[in-house]
N, C-alpha and C positions, 0 to 999 in steps of 0.2 A: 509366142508360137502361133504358126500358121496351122489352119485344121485343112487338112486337102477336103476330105467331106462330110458334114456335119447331118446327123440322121435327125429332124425333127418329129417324133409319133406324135399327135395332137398338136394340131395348131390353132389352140384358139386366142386366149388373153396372153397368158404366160408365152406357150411355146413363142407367139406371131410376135412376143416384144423382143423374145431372145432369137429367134432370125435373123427381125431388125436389127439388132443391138450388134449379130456379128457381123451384119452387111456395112450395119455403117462405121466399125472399129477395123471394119478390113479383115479379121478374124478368121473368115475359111471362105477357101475359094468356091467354093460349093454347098451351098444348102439345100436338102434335100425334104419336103413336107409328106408326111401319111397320112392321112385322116380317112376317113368313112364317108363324109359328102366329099365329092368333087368341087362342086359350087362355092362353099365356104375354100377350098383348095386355091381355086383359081382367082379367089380374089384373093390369097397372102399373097400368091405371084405377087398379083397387079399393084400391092401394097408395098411390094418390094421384101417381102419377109422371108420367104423362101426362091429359090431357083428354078424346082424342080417340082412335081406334084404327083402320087400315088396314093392308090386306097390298098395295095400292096407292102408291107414290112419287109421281104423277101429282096424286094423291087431297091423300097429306101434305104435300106440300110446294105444294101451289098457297098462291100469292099471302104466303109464309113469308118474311119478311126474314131469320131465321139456320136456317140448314139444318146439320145434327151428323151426320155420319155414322157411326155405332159402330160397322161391320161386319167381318169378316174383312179384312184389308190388300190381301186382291188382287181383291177387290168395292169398294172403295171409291170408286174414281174413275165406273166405271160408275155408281153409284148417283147419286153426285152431278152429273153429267150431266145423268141423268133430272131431278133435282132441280131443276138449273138452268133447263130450260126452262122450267118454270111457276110460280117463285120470284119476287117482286119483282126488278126491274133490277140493282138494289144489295145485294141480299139478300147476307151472308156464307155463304161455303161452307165450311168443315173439315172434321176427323176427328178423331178418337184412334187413331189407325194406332200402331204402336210403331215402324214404322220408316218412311222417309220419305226416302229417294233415288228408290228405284223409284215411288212414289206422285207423286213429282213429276214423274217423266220420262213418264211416264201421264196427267199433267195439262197438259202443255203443249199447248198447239195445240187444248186439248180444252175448258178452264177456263178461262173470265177472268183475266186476274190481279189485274185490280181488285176480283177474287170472291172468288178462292179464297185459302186459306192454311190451310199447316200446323197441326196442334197434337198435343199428346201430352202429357194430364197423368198424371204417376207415380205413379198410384195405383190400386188394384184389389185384388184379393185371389184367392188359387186357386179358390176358388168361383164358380161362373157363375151367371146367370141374374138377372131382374127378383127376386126373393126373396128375394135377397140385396141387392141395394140400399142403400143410407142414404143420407140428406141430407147428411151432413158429409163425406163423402168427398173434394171435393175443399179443404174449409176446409183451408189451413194445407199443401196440397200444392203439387208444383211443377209448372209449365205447361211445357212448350218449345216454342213458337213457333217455327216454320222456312219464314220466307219464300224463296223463289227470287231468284235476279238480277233476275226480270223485274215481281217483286210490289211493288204500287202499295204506298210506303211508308205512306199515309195508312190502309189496311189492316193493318199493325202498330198502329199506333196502334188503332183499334179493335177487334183479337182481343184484344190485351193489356188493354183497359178490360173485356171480356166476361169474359176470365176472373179479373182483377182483383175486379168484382162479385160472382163466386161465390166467392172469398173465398183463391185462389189465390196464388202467388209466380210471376215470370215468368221465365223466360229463354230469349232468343234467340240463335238457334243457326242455320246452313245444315243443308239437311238431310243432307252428307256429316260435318259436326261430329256431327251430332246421330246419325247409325247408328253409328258410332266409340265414341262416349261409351257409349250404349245395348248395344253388344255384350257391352263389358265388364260395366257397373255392372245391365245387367239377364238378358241373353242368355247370358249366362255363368253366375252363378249359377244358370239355370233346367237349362244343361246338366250342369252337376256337381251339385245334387242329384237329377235323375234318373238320374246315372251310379251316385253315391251311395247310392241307394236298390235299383238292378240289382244290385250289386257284393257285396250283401248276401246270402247263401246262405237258403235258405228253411228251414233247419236253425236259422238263427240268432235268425230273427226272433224269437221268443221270451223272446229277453233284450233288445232294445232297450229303450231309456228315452227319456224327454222329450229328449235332448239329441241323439237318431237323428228323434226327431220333427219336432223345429226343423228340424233341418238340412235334412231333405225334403220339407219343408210342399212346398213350390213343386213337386214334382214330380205334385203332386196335378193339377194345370193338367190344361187341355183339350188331349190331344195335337195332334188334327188345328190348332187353332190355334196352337199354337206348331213347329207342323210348316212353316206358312203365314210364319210370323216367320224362322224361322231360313233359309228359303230366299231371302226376298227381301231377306237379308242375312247371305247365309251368306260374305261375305269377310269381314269385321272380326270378323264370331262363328269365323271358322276361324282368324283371326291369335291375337281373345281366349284359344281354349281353346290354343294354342300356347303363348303367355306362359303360362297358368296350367299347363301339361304342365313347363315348366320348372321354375315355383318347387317342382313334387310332385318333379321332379328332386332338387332342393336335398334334400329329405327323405329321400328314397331313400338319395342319400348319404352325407346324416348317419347315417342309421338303419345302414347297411352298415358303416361306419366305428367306431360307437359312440360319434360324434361328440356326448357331449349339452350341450357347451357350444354347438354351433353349434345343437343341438335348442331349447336356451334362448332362443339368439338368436329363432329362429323363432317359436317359440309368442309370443315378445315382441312382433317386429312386426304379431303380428296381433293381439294383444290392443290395440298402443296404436291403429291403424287402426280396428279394431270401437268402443273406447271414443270415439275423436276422432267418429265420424260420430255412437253413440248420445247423445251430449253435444250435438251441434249441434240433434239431431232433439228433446232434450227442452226444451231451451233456444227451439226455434220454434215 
């Protein structure tokens, strides 16, 4: 399917890939960018990410059959609001929110449900802004579509062909499966490499290698946004870093102990954990 005009709110990492991604799948004849700087605006143009450029929602999304909301999770339903009154009838409404209980409970009574629906594809990088961008970003990633009780099922079918066509893997999830899963496999890591990275005496840094760098990439992120993440889903991210306060238990003990057969065990299961997923991810 062809989109005649596609509403971009926020165009920085995400939105500026998924521009790309329809300009160059051919995807909709029109892509339209909102954001609040102009300057960051006019360079997705120039990037090729968008068409068109407003600091106006009124403006971007009139007469727009798919409207994207990229913005901060707790602007999102607002925006799309806006969006929706001057959208075609049928126009689809989403997001790339990371979490997705509160953004639903914010959407009810407010959003169609024959409109709106979830998304959140797992992809992005600690770098922000339209500049960072690529086209392939979401080739070859995973989608989570998280419709509601009350979401017209004919509307799964259609998110999952949108992002089917940019070149995605799909899975649907409620949006209480879907902050659970999320707490752990993303929310979590972004709080222990930034703990990881604090924990580090500023005497030390000096000796760090590539293998303190990996570890903390992610702590590189935009605090206030993930400041924005962890609250409107700081119960499954407070259970997550509990389990993981346990397994650092386990280590303690060993460590206390001089336990290095149980040390073995440890470094074991993580090692065959880390290979099982980077196997799957090379093999996709």
């Amino acid at each position: 399917m062809v989109w005649q005009r596609v509403c971009i709110i926020g165009v920085g990492l995400l939105g500026g890939s998924i521009g790309l991604a329809l300009k160059r799948k051919r995807l909709a004849k029109q892509v339209v960018g909102v954001g609040r700087n102009i300057a960051k605006l006019e360079t997705a143009i120039h990037r090729g990410a968008i068409d068109l450029a407003t600091d106006d929602i009124l403006v971007g999304a009139k007469d727009a059959d798919l409207v994207i909301a990229c913005t901060p999770v707790q602007s999102i339903v607002d925006s799309l609001c806006v969006a929706a009154s001057v959208a075609t009838s049928n126009a689809i409404l989403t997001d790339v929110g990371s979490t997705k209980q509160s953004i639903t409970r914010s959407a009810l009574g407010r959003l169609s449900p024959k409109q709106f629906i979830g998304s959140h594809p797992i992809a992005g990088g600690h770098h922000s802004g339209v500049e960072h961008a690529v086209g392939t970003l979401i080739d070859g990633a995973l989608v989570v579509i998280t419709p509601s009780e009350n979401t017209d099922p004919e509307l799964v079918d259609r998110m999952s062909g949108f992002w089917e066509s940019m070149g995605a893997r799909i899975c649907v999830l409620s949006p209480k499966d879907h902050d659970e899963a999320l707490a752990v496999a993303s929310h979590l890591p972004h709080m222990v490499a930034s703990a990881l990275a604090t924990a580090t005496p500023p005497e030390i840094l000096q000796f760090v290698g590539k293998g303190w760098m990996d570890s903390t990439r992610i702590a590189a992120s935009n605090s206030q946004l993930w400041r924005q993440i962890l609250e409107e889903n700081h119960v499954p991210a407070l259970q997550a870093m509990k389990n993981f306060a346990t397994i650092c238990g386990s280590w303690v003990e060993a460590l206390e102990k001089g336990d290095f057969d149980q040390i073995e065990q440890l470094l074991k299961a993580g090692k065959a954990t880390r290979e099982a997923v980077a196997s799957r991810h090379s093999s996709g």
